[in-house]
N, CA, C and O of each residue as an XYZ file, in Angstrom:
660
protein
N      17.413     -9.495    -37.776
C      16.974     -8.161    -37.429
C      16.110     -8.178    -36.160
O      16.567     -7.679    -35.132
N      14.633     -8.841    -36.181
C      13.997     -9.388    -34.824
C      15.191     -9.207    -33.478
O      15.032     -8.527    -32.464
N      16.415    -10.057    -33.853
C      17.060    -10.741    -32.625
C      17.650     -9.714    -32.357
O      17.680     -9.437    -31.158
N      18.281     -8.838    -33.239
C      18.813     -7.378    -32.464
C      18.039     -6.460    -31.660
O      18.485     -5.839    -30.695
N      16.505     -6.389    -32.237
C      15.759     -5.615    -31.574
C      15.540     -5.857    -30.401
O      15.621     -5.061    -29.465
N      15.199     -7.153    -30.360
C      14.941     -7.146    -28.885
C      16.012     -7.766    -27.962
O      15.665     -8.149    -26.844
N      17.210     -7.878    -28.340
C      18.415     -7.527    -27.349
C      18.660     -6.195    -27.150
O      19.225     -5.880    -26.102
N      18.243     -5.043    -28.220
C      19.193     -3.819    -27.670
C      17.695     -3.065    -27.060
O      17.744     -1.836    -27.011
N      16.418     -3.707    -26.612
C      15.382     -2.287    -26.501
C      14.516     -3.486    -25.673
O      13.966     -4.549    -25.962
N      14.758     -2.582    -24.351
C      14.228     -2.855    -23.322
C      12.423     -3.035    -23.014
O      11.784     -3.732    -22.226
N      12.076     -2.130    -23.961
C      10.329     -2.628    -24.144
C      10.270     -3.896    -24.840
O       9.157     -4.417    -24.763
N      10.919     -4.388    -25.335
C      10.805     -5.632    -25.830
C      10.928     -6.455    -25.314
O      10.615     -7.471    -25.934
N      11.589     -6.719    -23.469
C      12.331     -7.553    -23.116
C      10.508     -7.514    -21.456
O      10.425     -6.655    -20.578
N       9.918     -8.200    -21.572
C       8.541     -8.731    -20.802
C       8.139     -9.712    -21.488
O       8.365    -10.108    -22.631
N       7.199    -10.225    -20.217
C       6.743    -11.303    -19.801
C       5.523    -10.937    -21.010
O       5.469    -12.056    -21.522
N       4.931    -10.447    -21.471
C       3.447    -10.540    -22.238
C       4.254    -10.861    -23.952
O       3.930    -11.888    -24.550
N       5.050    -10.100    -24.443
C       5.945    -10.643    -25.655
C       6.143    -12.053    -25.600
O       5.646    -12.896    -26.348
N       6.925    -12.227    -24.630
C       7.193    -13.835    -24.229
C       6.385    -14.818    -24.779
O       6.534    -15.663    -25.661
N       4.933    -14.283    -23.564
C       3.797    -15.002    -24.176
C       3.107    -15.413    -25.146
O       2.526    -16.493    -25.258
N       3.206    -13.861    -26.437
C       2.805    -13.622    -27.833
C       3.778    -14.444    -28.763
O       3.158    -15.033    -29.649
N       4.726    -14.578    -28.782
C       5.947    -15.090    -29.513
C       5.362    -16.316    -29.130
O       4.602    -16.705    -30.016
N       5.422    -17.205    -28.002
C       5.272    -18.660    -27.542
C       3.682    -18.659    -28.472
O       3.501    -19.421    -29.421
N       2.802    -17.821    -28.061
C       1.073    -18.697    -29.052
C       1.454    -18.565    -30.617
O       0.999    -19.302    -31.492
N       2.495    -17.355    -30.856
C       2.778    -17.205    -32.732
C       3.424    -18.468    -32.571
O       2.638    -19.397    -32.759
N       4.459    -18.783    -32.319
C       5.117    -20.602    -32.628
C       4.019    -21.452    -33.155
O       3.809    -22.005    -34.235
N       3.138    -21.332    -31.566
C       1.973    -22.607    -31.953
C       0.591    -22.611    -33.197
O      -0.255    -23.468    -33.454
N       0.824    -21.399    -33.703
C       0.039    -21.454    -34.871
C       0.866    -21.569    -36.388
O       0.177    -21.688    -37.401
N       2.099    -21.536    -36.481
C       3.223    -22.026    -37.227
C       3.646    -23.201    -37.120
O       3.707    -23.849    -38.165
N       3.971    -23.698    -36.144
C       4.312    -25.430    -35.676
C       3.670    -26.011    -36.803
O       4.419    -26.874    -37.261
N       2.872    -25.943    -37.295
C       2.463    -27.270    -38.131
C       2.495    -27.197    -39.717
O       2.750    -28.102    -40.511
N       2.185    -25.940    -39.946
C       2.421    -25.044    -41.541
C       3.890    -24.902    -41.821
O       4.348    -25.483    -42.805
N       4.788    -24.075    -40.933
C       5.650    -23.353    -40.905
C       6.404    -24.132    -40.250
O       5.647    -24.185    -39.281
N       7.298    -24.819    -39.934
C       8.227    -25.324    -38.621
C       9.281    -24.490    -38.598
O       9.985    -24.556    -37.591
N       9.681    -23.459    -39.722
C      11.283    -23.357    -39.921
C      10.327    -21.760    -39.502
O      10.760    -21.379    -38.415
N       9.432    -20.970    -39.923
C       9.323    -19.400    -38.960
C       9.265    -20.014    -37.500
O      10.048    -19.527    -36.684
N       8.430    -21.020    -37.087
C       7.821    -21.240    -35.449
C       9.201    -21.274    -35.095
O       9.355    -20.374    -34.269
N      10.474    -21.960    -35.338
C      11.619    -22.398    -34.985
C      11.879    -20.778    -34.445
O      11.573    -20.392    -33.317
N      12.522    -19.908    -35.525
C      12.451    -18.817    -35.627
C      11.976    -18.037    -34.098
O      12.692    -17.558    -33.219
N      10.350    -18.143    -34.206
C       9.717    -17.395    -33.408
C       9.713    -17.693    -31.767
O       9.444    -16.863    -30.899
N      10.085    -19.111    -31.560
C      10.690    -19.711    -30.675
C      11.862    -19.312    -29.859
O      11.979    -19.195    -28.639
N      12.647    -19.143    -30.765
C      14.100    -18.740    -31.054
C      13.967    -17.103    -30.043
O      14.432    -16.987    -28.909
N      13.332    -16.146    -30.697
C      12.889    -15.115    -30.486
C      12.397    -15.108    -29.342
O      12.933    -14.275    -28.611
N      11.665    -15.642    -28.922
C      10.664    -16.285    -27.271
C      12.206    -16.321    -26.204
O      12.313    -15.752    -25.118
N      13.105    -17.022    -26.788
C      13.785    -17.909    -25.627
C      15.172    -16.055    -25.421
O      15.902    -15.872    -24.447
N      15.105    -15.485    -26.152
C      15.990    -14.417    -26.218
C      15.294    -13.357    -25.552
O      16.152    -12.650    -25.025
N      13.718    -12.743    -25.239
C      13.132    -12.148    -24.982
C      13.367    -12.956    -23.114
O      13.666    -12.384    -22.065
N      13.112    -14.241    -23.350
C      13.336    -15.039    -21.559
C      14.411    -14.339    -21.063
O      14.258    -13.492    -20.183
N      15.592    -14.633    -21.587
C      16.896    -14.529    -21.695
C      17.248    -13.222    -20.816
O      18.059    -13.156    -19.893
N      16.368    -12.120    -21.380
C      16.621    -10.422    -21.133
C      15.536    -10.061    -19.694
O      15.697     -8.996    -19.099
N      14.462    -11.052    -19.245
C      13.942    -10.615    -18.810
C      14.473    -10.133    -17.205
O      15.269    -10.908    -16.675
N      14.119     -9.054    -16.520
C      14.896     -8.637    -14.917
C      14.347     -9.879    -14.048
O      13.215    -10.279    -13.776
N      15.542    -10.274    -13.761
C      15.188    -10.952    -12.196
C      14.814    -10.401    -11.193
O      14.294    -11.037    -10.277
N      15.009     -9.049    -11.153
C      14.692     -8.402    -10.028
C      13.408     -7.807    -10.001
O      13.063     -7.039     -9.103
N      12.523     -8.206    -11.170
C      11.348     -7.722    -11.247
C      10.384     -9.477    -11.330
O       9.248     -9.691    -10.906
N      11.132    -10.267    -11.870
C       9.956    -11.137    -12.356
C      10.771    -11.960    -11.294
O       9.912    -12.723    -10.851
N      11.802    -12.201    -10.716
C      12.338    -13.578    -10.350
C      13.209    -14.284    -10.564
O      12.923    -14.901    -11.591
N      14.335    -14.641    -10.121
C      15.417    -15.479    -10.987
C      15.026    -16.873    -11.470
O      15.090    -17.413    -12.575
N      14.608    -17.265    -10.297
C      14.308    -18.643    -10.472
C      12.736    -18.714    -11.911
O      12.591    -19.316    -12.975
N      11.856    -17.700    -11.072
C      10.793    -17.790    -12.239
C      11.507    -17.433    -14.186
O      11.149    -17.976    -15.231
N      12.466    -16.448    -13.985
C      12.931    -16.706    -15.604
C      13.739    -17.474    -15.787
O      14.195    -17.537    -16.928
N      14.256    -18.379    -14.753
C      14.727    -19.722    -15.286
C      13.912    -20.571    -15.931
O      14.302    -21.307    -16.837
N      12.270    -20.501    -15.338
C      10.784    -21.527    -15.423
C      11.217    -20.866    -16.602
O      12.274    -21.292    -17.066
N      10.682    -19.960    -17.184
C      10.306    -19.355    -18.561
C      11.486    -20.094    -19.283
O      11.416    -21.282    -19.596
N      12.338    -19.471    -19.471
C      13.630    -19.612    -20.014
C      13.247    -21.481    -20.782
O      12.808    -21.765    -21.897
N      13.651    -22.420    -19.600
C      13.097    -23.670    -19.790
C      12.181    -24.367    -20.660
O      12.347    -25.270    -21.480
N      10.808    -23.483    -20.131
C       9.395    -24.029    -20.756
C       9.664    -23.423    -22.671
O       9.204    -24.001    -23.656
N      10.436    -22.273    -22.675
C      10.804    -21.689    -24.257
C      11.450    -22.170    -24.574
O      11.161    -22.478    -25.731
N      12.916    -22.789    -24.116
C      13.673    -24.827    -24.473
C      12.689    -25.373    -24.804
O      12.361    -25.380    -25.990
N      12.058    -25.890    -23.988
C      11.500    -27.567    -24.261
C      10.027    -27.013    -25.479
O       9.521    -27.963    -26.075
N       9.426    -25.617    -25.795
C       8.898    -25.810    -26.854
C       9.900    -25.369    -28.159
O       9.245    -25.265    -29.196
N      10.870    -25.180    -28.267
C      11.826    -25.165    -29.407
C      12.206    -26.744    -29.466
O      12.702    -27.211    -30.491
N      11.961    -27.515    -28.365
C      12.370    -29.111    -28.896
C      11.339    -29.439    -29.420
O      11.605    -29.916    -30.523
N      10.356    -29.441    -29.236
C       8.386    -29.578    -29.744
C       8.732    -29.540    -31.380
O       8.949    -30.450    -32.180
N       8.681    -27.917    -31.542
C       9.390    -27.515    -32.622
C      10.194    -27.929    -33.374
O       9.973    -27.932    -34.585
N      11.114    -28.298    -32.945
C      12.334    -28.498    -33.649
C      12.140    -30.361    -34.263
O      12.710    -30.989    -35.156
N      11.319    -30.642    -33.500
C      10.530    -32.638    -33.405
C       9.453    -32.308    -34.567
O       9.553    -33.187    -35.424
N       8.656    -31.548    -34.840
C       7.577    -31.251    -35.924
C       8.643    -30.930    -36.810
O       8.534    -31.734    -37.736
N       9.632    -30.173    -37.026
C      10.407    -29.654    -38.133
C      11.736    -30.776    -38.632
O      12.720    -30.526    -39.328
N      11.317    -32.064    -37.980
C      12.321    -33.433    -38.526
C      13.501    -33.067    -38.243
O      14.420    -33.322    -39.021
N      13.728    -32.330    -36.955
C      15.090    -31.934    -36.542
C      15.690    -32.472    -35.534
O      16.156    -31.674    -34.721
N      15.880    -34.003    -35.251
C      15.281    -34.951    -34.010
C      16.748    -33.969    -33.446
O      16.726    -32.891    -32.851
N      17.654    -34.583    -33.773
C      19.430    -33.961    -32.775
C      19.246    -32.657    -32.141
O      19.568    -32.419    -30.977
N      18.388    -31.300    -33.454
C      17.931    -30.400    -32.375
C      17.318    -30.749    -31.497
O      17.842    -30.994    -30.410
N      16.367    -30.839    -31.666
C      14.811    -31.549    -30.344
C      15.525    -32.002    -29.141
O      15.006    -31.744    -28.055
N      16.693    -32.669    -29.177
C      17.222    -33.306    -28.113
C      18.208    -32.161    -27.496
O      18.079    -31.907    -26.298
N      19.200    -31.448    -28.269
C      19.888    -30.295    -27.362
C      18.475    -29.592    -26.941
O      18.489    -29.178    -25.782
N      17.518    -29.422    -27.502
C      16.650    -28.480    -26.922
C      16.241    -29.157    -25.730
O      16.518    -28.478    -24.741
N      15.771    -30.072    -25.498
C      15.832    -30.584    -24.425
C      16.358    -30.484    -23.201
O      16.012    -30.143    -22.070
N      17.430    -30.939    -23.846
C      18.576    -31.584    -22.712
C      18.861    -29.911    -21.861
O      18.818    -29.710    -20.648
N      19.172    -28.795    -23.063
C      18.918    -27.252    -22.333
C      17.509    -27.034    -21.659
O      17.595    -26.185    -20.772
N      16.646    -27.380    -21.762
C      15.677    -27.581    -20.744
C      15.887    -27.764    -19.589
O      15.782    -26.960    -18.662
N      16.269    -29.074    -19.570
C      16.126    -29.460    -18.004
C      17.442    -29.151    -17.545
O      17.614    -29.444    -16.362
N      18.547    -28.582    -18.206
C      19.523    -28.024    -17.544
C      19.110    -26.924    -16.786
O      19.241    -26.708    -15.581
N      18.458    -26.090    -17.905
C      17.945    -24.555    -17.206
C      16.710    -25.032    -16.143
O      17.077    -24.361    -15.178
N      15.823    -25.546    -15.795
C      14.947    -26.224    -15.165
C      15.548    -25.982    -13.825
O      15.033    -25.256    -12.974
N      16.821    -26.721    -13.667
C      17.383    -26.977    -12.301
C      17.406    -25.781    -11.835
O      17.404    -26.002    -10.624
N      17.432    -24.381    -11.994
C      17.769    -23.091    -11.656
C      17.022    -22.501    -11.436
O      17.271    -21.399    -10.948
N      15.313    -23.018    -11.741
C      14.229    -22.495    -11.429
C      13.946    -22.827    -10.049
O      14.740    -23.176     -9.176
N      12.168    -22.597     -9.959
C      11.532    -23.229     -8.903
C      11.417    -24.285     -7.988
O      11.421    -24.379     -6.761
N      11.297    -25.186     -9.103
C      11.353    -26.709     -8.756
C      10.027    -27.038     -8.663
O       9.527    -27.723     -7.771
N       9.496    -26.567     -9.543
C       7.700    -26.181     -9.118
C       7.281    -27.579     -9.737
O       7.678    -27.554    -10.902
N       6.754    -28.595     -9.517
C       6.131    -29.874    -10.128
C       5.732    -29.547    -11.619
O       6.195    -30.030    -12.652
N       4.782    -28.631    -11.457
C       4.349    -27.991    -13.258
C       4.911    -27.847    -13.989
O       4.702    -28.351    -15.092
N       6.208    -26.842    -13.629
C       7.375    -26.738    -14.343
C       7.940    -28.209    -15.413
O       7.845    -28.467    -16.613
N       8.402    -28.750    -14.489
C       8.903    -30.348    -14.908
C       7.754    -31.047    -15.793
O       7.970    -31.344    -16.968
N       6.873    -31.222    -15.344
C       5.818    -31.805    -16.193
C       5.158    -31.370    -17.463
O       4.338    -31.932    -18.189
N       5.966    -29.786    -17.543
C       5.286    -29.263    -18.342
C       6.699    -29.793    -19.750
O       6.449    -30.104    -20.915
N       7.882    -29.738    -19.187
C       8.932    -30.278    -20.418
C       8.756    -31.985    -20.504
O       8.925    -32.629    -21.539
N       8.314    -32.659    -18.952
C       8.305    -33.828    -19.334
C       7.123    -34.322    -20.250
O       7.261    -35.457    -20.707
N       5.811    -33.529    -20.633
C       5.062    -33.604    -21.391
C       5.455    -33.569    -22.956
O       4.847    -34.166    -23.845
N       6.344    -32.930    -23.080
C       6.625    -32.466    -24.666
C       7.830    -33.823    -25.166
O       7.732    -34.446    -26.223
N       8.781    -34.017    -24.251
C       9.538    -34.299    -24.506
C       9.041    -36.340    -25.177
O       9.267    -36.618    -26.355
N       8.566    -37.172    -24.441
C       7.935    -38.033    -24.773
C       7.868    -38.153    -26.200
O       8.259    -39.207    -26.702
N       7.394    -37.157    -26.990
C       6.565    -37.030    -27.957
C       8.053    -37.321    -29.134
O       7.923    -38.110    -30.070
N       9.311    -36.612    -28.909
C      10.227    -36.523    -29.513
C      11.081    -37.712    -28.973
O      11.540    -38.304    -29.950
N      11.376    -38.148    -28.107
C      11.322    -40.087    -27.561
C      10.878    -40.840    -28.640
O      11.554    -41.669    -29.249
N       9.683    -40.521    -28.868
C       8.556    -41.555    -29.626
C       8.978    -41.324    -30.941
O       9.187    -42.277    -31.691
N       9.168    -39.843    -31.406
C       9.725    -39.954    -32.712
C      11.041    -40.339    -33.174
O      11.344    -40.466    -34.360
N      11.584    -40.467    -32.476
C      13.135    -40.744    -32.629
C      13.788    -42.662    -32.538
O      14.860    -43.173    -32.860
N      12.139    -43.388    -31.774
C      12.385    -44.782    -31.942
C      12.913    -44.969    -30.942
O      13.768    -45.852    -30.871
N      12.487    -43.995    -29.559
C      13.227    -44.683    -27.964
C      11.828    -44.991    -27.084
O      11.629    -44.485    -25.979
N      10.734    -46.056    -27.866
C       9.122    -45.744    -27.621
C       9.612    -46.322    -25.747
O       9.276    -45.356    -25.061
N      10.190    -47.378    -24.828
C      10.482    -47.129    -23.962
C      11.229    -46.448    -22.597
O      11.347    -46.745    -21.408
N      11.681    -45.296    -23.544
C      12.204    -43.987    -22.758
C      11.135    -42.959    -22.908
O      10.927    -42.252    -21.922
N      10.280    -42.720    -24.201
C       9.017    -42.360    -24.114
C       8.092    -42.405    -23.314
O       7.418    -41.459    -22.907
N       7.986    -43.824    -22.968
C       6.676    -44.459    -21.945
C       7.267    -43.700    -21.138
O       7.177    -42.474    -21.206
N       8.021    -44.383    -20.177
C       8.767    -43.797    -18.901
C       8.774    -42.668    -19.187
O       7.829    -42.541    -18.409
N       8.973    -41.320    -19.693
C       8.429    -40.164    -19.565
C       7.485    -39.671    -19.499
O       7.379    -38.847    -18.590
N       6.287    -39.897    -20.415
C       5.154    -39.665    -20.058
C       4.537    -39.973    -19.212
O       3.400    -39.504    -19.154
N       5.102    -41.128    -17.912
C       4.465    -41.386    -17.067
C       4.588    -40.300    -16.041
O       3.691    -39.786    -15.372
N       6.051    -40.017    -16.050
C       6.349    -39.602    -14.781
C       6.129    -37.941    -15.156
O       6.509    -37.164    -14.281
N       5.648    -37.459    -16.169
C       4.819    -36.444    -16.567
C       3.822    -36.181    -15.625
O       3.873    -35.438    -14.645
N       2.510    -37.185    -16.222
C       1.729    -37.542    -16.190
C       1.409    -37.393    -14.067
O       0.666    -36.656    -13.418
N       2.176    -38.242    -13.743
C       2.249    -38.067    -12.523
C       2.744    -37.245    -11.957
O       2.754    -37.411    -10.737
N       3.350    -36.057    -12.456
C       4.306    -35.163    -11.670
C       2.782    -33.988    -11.876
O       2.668    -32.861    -11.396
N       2.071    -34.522    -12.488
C       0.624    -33.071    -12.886
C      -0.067    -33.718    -11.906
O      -0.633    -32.961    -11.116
N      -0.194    -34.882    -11.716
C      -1.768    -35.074    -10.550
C      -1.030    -35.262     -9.070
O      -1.645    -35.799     -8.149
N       0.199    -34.827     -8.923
C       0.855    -34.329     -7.991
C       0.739    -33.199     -7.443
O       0.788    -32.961     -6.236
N       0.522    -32.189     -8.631
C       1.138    -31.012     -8.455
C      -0.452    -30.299     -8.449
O      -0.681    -29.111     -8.222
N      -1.806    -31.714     -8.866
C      -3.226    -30.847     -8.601
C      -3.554    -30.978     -7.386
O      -4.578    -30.344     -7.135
N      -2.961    -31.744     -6.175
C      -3.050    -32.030     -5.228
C      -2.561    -30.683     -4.266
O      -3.084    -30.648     -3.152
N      -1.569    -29.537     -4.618
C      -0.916    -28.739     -4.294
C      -1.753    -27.230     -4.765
O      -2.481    -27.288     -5.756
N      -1.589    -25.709     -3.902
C      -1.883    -25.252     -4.664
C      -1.124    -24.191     -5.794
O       0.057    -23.886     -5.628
N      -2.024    -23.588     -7.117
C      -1.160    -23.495     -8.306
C      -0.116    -22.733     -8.091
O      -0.416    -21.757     -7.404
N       1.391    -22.795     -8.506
C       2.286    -21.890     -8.868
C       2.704    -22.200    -10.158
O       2.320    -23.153    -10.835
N       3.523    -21.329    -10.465
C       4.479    -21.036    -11.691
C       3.616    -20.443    -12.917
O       2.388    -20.516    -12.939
N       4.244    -19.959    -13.746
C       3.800    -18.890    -14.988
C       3.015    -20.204    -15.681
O       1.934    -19.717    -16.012
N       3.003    -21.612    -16.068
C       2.153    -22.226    -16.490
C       1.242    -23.377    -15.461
O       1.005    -24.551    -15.745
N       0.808    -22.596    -14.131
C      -0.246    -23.562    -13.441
C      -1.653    -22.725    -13.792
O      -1.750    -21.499    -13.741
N      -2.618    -23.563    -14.123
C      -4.126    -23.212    -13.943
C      -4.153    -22.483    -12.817
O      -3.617    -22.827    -11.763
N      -4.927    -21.204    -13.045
C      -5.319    -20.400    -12.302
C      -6.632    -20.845    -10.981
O      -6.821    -20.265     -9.911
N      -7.452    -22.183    -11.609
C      -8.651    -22.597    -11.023
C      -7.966    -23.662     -9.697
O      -8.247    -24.833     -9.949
N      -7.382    -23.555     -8.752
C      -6.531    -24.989     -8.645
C      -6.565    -26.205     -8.845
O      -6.730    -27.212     -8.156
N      -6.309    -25.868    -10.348
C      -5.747    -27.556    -11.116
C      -6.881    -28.115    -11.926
O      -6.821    -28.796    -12.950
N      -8.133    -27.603    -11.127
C      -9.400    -28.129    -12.167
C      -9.296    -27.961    -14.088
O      -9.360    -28.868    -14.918
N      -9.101    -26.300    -14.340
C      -9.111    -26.519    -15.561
C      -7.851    -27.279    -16.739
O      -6.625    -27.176    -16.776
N      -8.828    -28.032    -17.595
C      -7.955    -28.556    -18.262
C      -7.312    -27.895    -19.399
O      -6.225    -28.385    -19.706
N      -7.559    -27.287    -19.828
C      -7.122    -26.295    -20.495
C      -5.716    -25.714    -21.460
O      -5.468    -25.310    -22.596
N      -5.097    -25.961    -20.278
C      -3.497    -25.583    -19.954
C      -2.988    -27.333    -20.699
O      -1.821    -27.622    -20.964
N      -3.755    -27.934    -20.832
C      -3.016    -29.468    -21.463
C      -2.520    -29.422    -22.592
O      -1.562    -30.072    -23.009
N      -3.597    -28.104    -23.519
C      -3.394    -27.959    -25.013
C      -1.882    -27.022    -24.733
O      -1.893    -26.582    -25.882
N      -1.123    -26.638    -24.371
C      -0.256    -25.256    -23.893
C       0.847    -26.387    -25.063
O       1.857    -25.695    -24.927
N       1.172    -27.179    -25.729
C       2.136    -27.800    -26.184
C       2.062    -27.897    -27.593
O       2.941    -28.165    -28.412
N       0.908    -27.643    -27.732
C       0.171    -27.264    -29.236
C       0.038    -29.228    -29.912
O       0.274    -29.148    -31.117
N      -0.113    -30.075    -29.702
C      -0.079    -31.341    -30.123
C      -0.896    -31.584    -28.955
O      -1.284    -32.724    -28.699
């Protein structure tokens, strides 16, 4: 019912929903995995609808992406490793269509590690989190873009918790 609504009704289809749906996940993620999945789910369909001609193509590709790679988060807390990995892998597919913004990338190569590690690939893990890791003190060197850069340039840390783990 959710998923009809906000395919057929255009107040439903913004950037601040987006947002609300993505923090409801992260207070479910750990109680709930199978609503957050859900609410996730809901997040990436609300991306889906949003105007390019108002927000950006490339920027609702960023969105689009960053609502992938936390349905793999998700889907890695909810013992769903094979999901976790299409979620992924649709990540950085949709990724390529964005910005190319350093944050962007670092922000799926952050999550993704985590589901590496659970799945028993702990050296495809490492190697991700590095190049995470480094793609952020890259990108504090620069100043902020995309819907998830710190507003302060780069100082606040803040934005680290954005993965909910």
């Amino acid at each position: 019912m959710r998923f009809a609504v906000v395919e057929n009704d255009t107040r439903y289809q913004n950037w601040g929903l987006y947002v609300r749906l993505l923090e409801a996940s992260r207070l479910y993620m750990r109680t709930e995995p199978a609503e957050a999945v859900d609410i996730v789910r809901l997040a990436i369909v609300v991306a889906e609808h949003l105007d390019p001609e108002v927000v950006g193509a490339k920027r609702v590709a960023d969105l689009r992406a960053a609502a992938w790679a936390d349905l793999g988060n998700v889907k890695r807390l909810a013992s769903d490793f094979e999901g976790s990995r299409r979620a992924f892998n649709e990540a950085w597919r949709i990724s390529e269509e964005g910005t190319g913004e350093p944050v962007e990338a670092a922000y799926i190569l952050s999550s993704n590690p985590r589901n590496m590690r659970d799945m028993g690939e702990f050296e495809t893990a490492e190697g991700r989190a590095r190049r995470g890791s480094g793609a952020v003190w890259a990108r504090r060197r620069q100043a902020p873009a995309g819907p998830h850069a710190p507003q302060d340039g780069g100082r606040d840390r803040s934005c680290q918790s954005r993965a909910g783990n």
